[in-house]
Each structure stands twice: as C-alpha cells, then as structure tokens.
MOPAC internal coordinates of N, CA, C and O (Angstrom, degrees):
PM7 1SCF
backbone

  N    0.0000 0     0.00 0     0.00 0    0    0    0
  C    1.4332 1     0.00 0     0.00 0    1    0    0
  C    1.5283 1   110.64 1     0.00 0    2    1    0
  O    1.2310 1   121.06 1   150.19 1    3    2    1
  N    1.3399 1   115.57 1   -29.81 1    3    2    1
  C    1.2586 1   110.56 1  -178.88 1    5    3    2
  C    1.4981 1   121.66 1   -87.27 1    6    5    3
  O    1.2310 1   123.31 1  -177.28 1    7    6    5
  N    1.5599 1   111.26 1     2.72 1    7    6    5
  C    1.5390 1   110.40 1   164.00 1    9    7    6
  C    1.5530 1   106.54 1   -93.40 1   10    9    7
  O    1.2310 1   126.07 1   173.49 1   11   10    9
  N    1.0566 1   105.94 1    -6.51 1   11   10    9
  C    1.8678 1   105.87 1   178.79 1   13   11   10
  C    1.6783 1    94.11 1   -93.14 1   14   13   11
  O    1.2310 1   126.34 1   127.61 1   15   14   13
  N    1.1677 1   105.42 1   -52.39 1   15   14   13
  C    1.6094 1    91.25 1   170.03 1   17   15   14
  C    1.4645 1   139.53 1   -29.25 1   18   17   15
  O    1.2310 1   127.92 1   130.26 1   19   18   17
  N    1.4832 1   102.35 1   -49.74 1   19   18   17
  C    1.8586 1   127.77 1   153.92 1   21   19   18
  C    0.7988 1   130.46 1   -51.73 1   22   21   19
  O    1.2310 1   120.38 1   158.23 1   23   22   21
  N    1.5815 1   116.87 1   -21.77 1   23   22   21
  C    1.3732 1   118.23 1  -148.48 1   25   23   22
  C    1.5842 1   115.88 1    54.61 1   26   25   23
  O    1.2310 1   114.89 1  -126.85 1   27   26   25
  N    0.9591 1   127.30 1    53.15 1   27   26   25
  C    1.5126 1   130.63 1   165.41 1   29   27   26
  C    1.2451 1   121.35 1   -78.51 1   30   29   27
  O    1.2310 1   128.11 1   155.43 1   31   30   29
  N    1.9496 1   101.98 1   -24.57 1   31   30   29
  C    1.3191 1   109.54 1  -137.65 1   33   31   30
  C    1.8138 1    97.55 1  -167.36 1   34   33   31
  O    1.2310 1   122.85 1   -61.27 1   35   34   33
  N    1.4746 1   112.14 1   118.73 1   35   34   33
  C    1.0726 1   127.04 1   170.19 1   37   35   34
  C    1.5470 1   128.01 1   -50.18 1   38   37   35
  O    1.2310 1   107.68 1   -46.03 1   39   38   37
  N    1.3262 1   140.59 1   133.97 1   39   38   37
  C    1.5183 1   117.57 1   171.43 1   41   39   38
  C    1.4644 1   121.29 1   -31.86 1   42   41   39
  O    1.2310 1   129.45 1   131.37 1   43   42   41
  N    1.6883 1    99.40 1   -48.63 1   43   42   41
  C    1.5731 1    82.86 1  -162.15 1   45   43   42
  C    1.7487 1   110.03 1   -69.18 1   46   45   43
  O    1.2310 1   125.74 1   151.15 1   47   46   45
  N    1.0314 1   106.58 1   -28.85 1   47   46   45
  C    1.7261 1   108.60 1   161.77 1   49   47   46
  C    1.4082 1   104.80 1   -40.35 1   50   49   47
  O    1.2310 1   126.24 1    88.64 1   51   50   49
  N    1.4278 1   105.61 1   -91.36 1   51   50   49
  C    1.9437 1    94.49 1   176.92 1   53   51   50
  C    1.2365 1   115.63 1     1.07 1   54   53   51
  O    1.2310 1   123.10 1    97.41 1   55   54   53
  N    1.7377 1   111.67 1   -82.59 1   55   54   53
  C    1.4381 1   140.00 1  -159.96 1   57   55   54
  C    1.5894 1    87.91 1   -43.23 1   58   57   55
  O    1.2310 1   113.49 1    94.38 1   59   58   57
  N    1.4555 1   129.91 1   -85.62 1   59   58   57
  C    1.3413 1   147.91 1  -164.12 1   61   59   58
  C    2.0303 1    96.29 1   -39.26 1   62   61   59
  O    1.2310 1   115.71 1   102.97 1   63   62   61
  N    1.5316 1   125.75 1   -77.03 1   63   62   61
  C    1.4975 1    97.05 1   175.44 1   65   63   62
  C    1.4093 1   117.34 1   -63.11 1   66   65   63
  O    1.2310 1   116.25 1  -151.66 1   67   66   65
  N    1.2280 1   124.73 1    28.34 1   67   66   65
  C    1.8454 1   104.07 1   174.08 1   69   67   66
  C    1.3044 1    77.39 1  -110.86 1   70   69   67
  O    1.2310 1   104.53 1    99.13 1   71   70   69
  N    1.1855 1   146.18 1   -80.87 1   71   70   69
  C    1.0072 1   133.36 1  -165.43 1   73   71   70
  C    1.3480 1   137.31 1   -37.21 1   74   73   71
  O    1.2310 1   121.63 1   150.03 1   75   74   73
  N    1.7714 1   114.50 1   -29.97 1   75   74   73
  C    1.2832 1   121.59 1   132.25 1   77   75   74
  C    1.9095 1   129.81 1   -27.37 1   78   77   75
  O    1.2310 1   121.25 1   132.02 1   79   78   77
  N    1.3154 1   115.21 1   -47.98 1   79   78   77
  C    0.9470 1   135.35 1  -156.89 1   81   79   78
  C    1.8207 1    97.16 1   -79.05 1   82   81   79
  O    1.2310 1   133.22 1   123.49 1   83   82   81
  N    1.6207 1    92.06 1   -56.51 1   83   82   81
  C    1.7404 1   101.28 1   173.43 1   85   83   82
  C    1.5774 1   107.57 1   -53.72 1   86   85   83
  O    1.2310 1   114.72 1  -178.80 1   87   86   85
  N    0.7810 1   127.61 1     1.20 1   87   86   85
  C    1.6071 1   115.61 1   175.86 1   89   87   86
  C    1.5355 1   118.07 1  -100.49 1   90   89   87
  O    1.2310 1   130.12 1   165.83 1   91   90   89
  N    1.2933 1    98.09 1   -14.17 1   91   90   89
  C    1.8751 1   108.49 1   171.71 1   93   91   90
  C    1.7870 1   116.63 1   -72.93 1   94   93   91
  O    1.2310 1   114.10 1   -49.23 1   95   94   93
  N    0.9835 1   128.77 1   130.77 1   95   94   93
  C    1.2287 1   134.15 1  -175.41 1   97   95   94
  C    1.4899 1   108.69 1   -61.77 1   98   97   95
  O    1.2310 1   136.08 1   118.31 1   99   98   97
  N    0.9008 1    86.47 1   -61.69 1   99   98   97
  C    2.2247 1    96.47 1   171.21 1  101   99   98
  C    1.5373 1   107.29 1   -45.19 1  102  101   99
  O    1.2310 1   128.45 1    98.90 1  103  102  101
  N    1.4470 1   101.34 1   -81.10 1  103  102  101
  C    1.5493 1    99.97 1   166.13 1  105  103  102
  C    1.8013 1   113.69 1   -28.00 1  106  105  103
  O    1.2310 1   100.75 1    97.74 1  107  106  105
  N    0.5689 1   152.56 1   -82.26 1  107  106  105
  C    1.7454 1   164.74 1   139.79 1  109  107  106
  C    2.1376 1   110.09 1    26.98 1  110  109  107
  O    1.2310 1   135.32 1   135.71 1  111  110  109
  N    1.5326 1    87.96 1   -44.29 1  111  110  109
  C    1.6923 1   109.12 1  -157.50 1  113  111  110
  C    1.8153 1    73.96 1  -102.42 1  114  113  111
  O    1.2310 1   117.43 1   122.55 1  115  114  113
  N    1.0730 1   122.50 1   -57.45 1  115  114  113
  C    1.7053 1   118.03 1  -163.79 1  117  115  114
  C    1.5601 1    84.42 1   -41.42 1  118  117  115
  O    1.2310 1   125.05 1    95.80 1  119  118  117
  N    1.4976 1   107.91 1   -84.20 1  119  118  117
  C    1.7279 1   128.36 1  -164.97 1  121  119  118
  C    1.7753 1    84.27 1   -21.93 1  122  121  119
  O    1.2310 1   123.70 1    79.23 1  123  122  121
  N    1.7178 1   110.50 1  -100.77 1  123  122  121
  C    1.3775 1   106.55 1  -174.34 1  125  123  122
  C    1.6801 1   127.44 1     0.43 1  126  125  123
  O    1.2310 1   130.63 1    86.95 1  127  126  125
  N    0.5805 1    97.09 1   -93.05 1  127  126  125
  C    2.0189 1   133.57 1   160.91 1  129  127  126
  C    1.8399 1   100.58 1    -6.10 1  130  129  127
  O    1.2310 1   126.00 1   125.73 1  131  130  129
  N    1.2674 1   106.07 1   -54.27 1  131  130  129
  C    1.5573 1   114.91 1  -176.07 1  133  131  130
  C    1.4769 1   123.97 1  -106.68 1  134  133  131
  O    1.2310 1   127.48 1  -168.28 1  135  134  133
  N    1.6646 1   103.21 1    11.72 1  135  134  133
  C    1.4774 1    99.71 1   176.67 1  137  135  134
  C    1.4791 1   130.18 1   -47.68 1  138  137  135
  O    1.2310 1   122.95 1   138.26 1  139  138  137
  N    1.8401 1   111.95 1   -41.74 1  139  138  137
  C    0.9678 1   117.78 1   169.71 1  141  139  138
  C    1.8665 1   137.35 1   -50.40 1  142  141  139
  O    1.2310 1   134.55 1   159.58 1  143  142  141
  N    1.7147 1    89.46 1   -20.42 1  143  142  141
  C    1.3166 1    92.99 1   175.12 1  145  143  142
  C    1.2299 1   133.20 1  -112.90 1  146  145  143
  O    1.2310 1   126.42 1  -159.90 1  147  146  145
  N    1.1813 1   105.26 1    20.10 1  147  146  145
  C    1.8934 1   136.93 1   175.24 1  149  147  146
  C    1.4545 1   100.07 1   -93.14 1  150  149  147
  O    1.2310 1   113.30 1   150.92 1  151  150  149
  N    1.6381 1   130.28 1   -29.08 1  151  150  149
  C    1.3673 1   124.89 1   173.22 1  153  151  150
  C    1.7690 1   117.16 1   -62.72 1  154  153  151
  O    1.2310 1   129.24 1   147.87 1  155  154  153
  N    1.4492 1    99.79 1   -32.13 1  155  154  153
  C    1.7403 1    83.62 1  -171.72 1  157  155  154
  C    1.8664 1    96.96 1   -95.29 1  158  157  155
  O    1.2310 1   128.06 1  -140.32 1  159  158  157
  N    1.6810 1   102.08 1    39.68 1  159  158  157
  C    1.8363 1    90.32 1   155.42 1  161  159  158
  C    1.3217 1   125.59 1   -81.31 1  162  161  159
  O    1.2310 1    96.90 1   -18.67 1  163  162  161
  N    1.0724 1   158.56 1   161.33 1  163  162  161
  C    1.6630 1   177.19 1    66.75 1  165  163  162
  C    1.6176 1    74.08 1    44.74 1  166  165  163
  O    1.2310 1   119.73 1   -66.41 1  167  166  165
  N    1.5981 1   118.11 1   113.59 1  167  166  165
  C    1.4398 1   126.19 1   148.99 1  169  167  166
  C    1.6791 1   108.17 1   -15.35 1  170  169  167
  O    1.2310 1   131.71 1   100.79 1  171  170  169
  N    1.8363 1    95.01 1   -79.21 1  171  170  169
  C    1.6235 1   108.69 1  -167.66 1  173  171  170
  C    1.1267 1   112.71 1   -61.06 1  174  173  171
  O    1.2310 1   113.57 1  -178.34 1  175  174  173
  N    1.4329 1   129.76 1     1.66 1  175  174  173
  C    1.7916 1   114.90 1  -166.17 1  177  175  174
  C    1.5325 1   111.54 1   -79.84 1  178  177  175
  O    1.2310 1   114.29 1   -44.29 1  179  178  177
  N    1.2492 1   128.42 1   135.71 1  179  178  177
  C    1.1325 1   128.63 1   132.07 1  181  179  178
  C    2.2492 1   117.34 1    29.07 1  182  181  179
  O    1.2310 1   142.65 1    89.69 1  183  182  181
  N    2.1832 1    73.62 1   -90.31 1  183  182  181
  C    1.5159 1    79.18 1   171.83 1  185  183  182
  C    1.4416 1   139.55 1   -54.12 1  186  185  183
  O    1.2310 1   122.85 1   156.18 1  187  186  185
  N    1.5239 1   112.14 1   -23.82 1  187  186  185
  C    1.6020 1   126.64 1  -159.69 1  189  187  186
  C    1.7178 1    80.79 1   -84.29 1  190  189  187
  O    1.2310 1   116.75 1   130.50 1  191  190  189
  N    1.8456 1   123.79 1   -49.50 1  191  190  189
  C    1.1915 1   108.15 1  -154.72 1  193  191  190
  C    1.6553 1   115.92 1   -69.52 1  194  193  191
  O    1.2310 1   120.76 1   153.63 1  195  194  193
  N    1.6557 1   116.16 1   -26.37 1  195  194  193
  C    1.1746 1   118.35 1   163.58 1  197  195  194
  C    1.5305 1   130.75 1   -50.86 1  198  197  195
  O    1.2310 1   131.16 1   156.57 1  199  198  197
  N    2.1602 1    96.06 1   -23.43 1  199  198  197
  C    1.0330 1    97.34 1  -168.65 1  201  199  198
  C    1.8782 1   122.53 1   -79.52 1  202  201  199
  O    1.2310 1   136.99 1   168.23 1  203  202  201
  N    1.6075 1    84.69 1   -11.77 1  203  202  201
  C    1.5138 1   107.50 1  -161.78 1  205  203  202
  C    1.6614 1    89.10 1   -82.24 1  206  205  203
  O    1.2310 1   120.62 1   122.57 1  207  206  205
  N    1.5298 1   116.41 1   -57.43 1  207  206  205
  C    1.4325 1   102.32 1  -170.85 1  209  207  206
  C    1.6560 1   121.44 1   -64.17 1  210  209  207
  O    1.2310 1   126.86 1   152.07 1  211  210  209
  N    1.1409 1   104.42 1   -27.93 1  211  210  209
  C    1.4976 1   103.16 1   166.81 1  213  211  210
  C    1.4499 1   136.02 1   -67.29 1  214  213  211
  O    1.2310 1   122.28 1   156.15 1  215  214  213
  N    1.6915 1   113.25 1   -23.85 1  215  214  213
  C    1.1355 1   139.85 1   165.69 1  217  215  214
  C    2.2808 1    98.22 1   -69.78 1  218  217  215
  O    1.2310 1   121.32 1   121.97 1  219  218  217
  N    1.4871 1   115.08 1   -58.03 1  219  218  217
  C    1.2682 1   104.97 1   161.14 1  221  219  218
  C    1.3996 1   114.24 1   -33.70 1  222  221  219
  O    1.2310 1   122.88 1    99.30 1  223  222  221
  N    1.5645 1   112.09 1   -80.70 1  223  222  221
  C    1.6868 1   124.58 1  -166.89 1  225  223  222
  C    1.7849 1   106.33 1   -24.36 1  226  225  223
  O    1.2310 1   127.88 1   123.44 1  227  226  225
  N    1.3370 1   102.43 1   -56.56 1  227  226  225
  C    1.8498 1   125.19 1  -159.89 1  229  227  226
  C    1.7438 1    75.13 1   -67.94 1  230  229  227
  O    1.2310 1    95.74 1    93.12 1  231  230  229
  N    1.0346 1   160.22 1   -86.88 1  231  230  229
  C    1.4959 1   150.94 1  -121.14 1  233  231  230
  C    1.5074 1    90.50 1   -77.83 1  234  233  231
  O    1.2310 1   111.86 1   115.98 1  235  234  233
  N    1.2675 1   132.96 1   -64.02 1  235  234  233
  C    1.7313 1   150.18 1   160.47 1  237  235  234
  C    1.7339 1    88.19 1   -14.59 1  238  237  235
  O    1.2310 1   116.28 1    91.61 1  239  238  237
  N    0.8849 1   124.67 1   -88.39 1  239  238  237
  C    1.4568 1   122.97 1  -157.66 1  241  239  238
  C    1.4524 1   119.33 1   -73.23 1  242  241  239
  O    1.2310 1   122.34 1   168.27 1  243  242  241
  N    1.2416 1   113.12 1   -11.73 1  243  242  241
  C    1.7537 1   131.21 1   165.62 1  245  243  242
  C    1.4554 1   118.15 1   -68.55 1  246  245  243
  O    1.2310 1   134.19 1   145.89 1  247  246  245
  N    1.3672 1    90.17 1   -34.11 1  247  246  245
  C    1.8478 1   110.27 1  -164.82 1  249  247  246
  C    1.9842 1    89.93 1   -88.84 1  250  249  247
  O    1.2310 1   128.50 1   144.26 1  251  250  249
  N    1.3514 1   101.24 1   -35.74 1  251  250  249
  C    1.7602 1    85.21 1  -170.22 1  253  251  250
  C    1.5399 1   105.42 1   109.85 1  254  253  251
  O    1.2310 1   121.68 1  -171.36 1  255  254  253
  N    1.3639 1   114.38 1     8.64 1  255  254  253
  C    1.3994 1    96.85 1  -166.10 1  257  255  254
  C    1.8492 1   109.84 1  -101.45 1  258  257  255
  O    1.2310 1   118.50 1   -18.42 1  259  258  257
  N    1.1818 1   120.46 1   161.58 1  259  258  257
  C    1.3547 1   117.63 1  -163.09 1  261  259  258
  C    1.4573 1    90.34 1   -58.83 1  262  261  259
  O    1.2310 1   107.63 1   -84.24 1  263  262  261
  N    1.3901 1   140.69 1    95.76 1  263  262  261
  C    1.8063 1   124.98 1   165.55 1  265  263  262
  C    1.3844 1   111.35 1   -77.11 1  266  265  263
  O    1.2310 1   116.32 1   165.05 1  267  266  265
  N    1.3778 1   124.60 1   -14.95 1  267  266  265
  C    1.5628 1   119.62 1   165.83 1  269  267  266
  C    1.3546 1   114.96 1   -32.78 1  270  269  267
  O    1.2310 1   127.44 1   131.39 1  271  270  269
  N    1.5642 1   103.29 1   -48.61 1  271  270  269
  C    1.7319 1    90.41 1  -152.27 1  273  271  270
  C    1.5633 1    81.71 1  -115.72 1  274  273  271
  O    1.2310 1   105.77 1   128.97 1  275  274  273
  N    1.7543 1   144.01 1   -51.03 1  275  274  273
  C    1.5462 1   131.82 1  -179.68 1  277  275  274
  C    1.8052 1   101.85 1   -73.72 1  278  277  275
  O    1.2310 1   125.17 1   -37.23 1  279  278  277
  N    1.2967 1   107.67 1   142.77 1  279  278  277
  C    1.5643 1   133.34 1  -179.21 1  281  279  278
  C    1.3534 1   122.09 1   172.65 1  282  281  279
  O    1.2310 1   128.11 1   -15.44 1  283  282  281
  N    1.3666 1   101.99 1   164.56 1  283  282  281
  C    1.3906 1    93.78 1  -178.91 1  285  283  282
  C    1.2748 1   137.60 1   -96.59 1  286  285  283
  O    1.2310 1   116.19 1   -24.95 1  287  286  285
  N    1.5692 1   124.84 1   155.05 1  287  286  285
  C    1.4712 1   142.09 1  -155.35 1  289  287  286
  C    1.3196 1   101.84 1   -75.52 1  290  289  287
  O    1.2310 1   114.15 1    -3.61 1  291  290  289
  N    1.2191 1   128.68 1   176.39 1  291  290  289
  C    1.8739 1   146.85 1   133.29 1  293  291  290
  C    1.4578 1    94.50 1   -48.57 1  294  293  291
  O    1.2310 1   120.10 1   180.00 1  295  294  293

C-alpha cells in the first residue's frame, strides 16, 4: 500500500501483489484472524478499499474460481 501511496505503483499492481499475497497459507490465517478489525475502517479509506478487494480475492479462491484473471477493479 505504501508504493501506491507514492505512486510507485498502479492499482492494478497493488491488486496483482495482494493477490500474490492471498495465495500464502499464513497470509490466508493472518487475513482470517483480523477480520474483526478491518470493520472499524473509514468505508472510503484507502485501507477499507484494499480491505474489500482482498476480502473479494479470499472468496475468488475459496469458491475455486480462476482469480488470476476475474477480481476486483478501483
């Protein structure tokens, strides 16, 4: 998040290493683990919106569905 912050790095970049990230098992149990504390984000923030597509990604790869190439936008 903090190279999108810079502009280092395009959303869909973002999107592409989080979704990297969703493929780690650990990563997987972290996400799980902290759902409760992704609720008291600011709807509009930044953080909440990463939180939403990553919360997408994790259902995408639960379900079985190709998430490589369907995910979510800006």
């Amino acid at each position: 998040m903090l190279h999108y912050r810079l502009d280092a790095i395009d959303w869909e970049e973002l999107i592409g290493y989080l979704r990297w990230w969703c493929s780690n098992a650990v990563f997987q149990e972290y996400w799980d683990m902290t759902s409760d504390a992704r609720q008291s984000l600011a709807h509009g923030s930044l953080e909440a919106r990463v939180g939403r597509a990553v919360d997408e990604m994790m259902e995408e790869l639960a379900d079985g569905r190709d998430w490589w190439v369907v995910g979510p936008s800006e």
